[in-house]
NUVOMAR-129374 format. One record per residue: x, y, z of N, C-alpha, C in turn; residue in three letters. Coordinates in nm, 4 decimals. Layout:
<sites>
+----------+----------+----------+----------+----------+----------+----------+----------+----------+------+
|   n.east |  n.north |     n.up |  ca.east | ca.north |    ca.up |   c.east |  c.north |     c.up | rest |
+----------+----------+----------+----------+----------+----------+----------+----------+----------+------+
|        X |        Y |        Z |        X |        Y |        Z |        X |        Y |        Z |  ALA |
...
+----------+----------+----------+----------+----------+----------+----------+----------+----------+------+
</sites>
This chain:
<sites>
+----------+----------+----------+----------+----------+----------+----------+----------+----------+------+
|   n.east |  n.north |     n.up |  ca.east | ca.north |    ca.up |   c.east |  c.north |     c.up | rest |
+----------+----------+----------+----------+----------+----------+----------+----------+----------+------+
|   5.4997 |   8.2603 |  19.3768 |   5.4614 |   8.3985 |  19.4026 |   5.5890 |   8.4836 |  19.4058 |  UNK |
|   5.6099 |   8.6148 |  19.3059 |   5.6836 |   8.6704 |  19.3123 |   5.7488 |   8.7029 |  19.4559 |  UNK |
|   5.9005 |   8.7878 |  19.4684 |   5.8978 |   8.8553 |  19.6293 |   5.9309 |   8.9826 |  19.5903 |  UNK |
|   5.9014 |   9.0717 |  19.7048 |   5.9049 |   9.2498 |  19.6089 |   6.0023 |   9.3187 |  19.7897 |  UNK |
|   6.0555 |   9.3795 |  19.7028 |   6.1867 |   9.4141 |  19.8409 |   6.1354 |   9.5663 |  19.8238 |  UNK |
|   6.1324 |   9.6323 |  19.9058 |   6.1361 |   9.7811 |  19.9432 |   6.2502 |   9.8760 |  19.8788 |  UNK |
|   6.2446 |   9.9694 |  19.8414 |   6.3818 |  10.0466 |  19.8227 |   6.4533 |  10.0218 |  19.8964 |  UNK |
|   6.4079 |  10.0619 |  20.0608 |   6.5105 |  10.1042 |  20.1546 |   6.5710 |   9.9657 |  20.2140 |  UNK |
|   6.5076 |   9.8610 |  20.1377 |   6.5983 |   9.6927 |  20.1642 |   6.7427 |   9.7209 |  20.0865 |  UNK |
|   6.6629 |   9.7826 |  19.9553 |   6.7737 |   9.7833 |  19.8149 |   6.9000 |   9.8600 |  19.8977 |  UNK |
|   6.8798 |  10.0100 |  19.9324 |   6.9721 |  10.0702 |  19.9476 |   6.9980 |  10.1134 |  20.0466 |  UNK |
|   7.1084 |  10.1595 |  20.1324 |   7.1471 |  10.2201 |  20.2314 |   7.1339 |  10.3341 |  20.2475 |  UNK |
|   7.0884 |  10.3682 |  20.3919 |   6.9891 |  10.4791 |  20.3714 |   7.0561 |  10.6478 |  20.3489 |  UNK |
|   7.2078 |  10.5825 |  20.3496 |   7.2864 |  10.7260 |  20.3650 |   7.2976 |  10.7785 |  20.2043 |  UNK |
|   7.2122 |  10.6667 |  20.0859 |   7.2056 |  10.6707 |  19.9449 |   7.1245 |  10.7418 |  19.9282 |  UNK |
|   7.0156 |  10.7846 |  19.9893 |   6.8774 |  10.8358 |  19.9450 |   6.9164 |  10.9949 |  19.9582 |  UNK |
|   6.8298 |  11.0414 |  19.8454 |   6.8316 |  11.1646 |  19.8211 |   6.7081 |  11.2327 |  19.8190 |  UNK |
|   6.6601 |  11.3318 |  19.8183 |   6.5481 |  11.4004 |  19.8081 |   6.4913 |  11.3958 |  19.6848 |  UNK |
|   6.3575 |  11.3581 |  19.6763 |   6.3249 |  11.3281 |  19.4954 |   6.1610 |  11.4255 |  19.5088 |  UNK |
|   6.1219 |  11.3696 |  19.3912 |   5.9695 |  11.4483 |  19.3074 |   5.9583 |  11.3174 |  19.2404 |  UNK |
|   5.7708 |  11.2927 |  19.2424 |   5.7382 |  11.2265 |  19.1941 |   5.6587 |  11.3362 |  19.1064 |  UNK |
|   5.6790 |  11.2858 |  18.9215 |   5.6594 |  11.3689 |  18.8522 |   5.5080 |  11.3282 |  18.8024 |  UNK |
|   5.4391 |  11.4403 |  18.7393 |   5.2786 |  11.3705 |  18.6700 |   5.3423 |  11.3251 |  18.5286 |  UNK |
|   5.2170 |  11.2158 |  18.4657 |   5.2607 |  11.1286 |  18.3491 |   5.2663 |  11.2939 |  18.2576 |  UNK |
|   5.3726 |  11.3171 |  18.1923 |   5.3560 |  11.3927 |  18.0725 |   5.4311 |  11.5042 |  18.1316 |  UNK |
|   5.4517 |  11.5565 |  18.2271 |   5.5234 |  11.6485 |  18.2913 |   5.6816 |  11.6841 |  18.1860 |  UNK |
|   5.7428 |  11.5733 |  18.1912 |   5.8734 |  11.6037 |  18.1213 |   5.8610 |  11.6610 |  17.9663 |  UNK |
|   5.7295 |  11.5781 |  17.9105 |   5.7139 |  11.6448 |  17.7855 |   5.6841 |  11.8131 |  17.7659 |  UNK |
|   5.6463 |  11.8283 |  17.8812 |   5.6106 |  11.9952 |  17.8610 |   5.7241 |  12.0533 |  17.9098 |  UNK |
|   5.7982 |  12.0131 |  17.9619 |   5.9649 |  12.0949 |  17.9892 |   6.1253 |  12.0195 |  17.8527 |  UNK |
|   6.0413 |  12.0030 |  17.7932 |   6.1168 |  11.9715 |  17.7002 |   6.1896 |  11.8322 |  17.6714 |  UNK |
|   6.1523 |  11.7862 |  17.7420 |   6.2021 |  11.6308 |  17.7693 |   6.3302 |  11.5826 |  17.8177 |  UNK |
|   6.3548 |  11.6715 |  17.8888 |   6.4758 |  11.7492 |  17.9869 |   6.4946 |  11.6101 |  18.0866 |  UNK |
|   6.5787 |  11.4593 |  18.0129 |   6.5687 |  11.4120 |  18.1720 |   6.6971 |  11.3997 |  18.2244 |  UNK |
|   6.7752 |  11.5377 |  18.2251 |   6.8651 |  11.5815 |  18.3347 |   6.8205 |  11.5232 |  18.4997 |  UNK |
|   6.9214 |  11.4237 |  18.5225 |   6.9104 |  11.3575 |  18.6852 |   6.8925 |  11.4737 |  18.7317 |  UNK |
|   7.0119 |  11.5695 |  18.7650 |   7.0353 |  11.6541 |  18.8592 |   6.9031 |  11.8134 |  18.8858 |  UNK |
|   6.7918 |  11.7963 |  18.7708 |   6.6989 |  11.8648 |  18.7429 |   6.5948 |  11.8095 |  18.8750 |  UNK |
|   6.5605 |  11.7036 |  18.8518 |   6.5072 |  11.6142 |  18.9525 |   6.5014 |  11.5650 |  19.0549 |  UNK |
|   6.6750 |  11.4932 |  19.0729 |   6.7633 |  11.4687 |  19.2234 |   6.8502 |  11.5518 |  19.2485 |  UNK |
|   6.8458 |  11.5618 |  19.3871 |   6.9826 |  11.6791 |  19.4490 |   7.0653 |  11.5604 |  19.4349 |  UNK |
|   7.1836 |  11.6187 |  19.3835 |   7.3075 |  11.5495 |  19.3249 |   7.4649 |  11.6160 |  19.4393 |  UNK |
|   7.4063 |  11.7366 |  19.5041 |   7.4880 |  11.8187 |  19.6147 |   7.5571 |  11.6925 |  19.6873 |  UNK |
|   7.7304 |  11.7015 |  19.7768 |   7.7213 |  11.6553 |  19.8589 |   7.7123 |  11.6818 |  19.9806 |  UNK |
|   7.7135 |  11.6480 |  20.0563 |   7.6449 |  11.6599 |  20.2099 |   7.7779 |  11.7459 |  20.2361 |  UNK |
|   7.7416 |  11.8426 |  20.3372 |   7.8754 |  11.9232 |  20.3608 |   7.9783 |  11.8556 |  20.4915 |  UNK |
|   8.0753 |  11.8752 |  20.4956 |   8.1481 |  11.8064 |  20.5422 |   8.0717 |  11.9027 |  20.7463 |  UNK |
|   8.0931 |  11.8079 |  20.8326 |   8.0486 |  11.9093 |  20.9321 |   8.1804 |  11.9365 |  21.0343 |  UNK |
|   8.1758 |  12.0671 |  21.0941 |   8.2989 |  12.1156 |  21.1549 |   8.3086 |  12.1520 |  21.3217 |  UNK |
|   8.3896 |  12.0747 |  21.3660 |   8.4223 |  12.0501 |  21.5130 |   8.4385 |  12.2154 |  21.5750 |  UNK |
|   8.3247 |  12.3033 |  21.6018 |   8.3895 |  12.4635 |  21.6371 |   8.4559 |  12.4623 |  21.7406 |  UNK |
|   8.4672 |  12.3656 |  21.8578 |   8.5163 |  12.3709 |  21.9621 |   8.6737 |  12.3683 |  21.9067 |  UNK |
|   8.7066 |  12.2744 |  21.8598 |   8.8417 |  12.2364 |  21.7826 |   8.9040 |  12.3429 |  21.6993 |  UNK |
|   8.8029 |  12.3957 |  21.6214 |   8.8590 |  12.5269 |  21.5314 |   8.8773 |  12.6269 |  21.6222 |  UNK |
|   8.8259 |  12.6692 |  21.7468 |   8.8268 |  12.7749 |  21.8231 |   8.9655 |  12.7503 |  21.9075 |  UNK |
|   8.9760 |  12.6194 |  21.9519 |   9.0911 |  12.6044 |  21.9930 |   9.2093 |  12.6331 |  21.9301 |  UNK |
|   9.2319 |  12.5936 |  21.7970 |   9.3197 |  12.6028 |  21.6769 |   9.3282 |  12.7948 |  21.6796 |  UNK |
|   9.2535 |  12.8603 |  21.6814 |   9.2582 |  13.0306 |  21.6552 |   9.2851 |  13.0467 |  21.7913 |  UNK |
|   9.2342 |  12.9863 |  21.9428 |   9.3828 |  13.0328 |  22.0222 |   9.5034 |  13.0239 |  21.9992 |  UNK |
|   9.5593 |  12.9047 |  21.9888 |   9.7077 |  12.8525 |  21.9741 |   9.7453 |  12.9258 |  21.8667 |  UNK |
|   9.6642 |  12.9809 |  21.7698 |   9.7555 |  13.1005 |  21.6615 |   9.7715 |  13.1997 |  21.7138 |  UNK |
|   9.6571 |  13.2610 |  21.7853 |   9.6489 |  13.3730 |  21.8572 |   9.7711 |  13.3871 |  21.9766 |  UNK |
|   9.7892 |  13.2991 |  22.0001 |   9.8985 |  13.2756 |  22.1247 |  10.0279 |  13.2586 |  22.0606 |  UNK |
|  10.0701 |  13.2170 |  21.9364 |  10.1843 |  13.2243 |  21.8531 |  10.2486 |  13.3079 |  21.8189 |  UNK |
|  10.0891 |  13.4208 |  21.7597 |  10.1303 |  13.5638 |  21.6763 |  10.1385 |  13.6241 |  21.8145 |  UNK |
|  10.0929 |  13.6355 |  21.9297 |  10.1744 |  13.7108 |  22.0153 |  10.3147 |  13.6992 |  22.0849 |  UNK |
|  10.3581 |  13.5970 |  22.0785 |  10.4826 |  13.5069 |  22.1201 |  10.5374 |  13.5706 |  22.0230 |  UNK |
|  10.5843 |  13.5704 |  21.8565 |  10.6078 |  13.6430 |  21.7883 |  10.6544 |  13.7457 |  21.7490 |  UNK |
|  10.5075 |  13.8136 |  21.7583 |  10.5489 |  13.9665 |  21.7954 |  10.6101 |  14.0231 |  21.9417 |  UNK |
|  10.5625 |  13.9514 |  22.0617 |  10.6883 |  14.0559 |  22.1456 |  10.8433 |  13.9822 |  22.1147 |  UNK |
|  10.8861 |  13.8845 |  22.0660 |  11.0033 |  13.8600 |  22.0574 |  11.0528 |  13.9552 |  21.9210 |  UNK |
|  10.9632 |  14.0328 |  21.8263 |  10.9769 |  14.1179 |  21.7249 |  10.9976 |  14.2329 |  21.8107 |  UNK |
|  10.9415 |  14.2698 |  21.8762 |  10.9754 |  14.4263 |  21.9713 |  11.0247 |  14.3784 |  22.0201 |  UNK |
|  11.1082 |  14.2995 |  22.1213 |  11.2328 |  14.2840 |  22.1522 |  11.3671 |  14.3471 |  22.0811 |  UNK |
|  11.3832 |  14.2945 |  21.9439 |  11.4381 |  14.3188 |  21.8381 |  11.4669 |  14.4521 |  21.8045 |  UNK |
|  11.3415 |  14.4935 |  21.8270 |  11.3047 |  14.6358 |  21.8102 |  11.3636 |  14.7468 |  21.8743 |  UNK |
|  11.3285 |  14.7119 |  22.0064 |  11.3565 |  14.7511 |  22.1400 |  11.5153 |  14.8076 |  22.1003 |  UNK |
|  11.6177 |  14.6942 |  22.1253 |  11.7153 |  14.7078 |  22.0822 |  11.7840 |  14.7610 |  21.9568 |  UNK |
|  11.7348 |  14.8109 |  21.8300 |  11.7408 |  14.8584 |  21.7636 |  11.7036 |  15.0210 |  21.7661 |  UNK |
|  11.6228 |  15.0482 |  21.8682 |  11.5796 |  15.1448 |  21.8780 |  11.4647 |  15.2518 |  21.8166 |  UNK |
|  11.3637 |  15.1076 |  21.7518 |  11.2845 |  15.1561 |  21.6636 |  11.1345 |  15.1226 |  21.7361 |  UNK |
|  11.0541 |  15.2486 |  21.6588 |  10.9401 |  15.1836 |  21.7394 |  10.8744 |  15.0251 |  21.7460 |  UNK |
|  10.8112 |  15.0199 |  21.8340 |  10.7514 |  14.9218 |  21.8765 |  10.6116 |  14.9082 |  21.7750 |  UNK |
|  10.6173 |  14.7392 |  21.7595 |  10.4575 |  14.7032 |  21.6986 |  10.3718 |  14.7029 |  21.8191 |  UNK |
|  10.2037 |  14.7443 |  21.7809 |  10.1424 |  14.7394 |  21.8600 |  10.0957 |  14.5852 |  21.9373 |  UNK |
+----------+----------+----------+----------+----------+----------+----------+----------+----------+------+
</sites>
């Protein structure tokens, strides 16, 4: 007796993509178009982003460019020119 394995035996599930099961004859009326990416999303998954981490990262710039700039009006100061805001 044959043995019959499941897709999701075959593949790992982080493989699966979103599909369409098409009717018999379907492709013939779109031209016989069998472009994968017509059919399967071929996209990759977007990378995902830590905001706590990025927010932290735009303090410590934020805290740089002001460190920065008053050591620039310092400069200033002494030169006798106006001041950046």
């Amino acid at each position: 007796m044959p043995t019959y394995k499941t897709i999701s035996s075959l593949f790992p599930i982080d493989l699966w993509k979103p599909f369409t099961v098409r009717e018999k004859g379907a492709t013939s009326k779109e031209g016989f178009n069998l472009n994968v990416s017509r059919y399967i999303s071929t996209t990759q998954a977007e990378e995902k982003i830590d905001l706590k981490e990025v927010h932290q990262q735009l303090g410590d710039i934020e805290k740089a460019i002001t460190k920065a700039r008053d050591k620039h009006n310092e400069f200033l100061k002494e030169l006798g020119l106006p001041l950046l805001p």
